[in-house]
C-alpha distance (Angstrom), angle and dihedral (degrees) to the residues before:
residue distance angle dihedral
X1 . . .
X2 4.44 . .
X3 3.87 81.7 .
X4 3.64 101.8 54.2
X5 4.94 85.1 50.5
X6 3.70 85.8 -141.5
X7 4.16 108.6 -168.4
X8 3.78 88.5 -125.6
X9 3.50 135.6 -18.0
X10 3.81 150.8 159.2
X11 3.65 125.6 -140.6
X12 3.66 119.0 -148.5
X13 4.48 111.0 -168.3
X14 3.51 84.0 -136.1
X15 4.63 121.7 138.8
X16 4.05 107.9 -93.9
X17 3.81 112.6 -79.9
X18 4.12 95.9 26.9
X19 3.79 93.5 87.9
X20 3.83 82.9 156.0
X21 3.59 104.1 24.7
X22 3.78 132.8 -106.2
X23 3.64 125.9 8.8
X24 3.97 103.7 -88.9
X25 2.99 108.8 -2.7
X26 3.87 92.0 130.2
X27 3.86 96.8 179.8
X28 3.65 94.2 59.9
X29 3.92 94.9 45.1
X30 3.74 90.4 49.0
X31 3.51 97.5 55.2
X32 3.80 97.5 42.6
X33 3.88 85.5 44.5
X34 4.43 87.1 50.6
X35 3.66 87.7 47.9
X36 4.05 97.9 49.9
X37 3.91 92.8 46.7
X38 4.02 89.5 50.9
X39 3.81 84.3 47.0
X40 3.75 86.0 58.1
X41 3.74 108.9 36.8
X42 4.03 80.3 51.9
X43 3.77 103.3 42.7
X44 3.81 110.5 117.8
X45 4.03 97.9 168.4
X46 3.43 120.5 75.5
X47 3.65 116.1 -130.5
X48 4.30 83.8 21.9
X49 3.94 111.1 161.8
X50 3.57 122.0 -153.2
X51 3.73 125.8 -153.0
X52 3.98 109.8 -156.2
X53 3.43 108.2 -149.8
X54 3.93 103.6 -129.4
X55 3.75 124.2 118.9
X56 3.93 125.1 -146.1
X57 4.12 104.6 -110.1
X58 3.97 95.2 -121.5
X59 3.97 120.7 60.2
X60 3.76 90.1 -88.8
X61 4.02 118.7 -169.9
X62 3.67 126.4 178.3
X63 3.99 86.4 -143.1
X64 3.99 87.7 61.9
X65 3.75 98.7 50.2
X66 3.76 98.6 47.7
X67 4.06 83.6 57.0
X68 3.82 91.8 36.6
X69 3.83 80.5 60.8
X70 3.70 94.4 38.6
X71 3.89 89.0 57.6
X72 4.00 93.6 43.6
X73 4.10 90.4 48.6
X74 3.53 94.0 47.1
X75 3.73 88.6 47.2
X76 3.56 94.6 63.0
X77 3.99 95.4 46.2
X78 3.87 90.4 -104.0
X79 3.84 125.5 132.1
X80 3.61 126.1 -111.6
X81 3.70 116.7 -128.9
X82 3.82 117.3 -141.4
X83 3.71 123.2 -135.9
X84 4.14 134.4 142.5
X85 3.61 119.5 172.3
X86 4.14 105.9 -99.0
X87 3.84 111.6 -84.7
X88 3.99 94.3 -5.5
X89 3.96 127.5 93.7
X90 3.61 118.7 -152.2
């Protein structure tokens, strides 16, 4: 997310597309939600980055979901694109 010099932000180790966790569960989402406003009405560093501290409730690892993905590409006779970020593993 340093790459992209976002103004503010949080980051939240969550799987792509749960940006606030799991479908309704509204008392998660609210608090994450409380705690990135604060983050922003108290920001004072541009280009500040926030880790939030919550944790996804499975074992979750970013090395698993790229081949999770792999797998369910390859499945359906697609093609994997490869990418990493330039001198960073995931």
């Amino acid at each position: 997310m340093e790459r992209v010099k976002p103004p503010r932000s949080v980051f939240i180790n969550y799987p792509l597309g749960h940006p606030c966790g799991k479908p309704f569960d509204a008392p998660l989402q609210s608090h994450i939600l409380r705690d990135t406003l604060n983050f922003f009405s108290t920001a004072t560093v541009p280009g500040q980055i926030q880790d939030l501290p919550y944790q996804w409730e499975k074992d979750f690892s970013w090395d698993n979901y790229f081949r999770d993905i792999r797998e369910m590409v390859e499945e359906e006779g697609g093609q994997v694109q490869e990418w990493k970020p330039k001198g960073k593993s995931l």
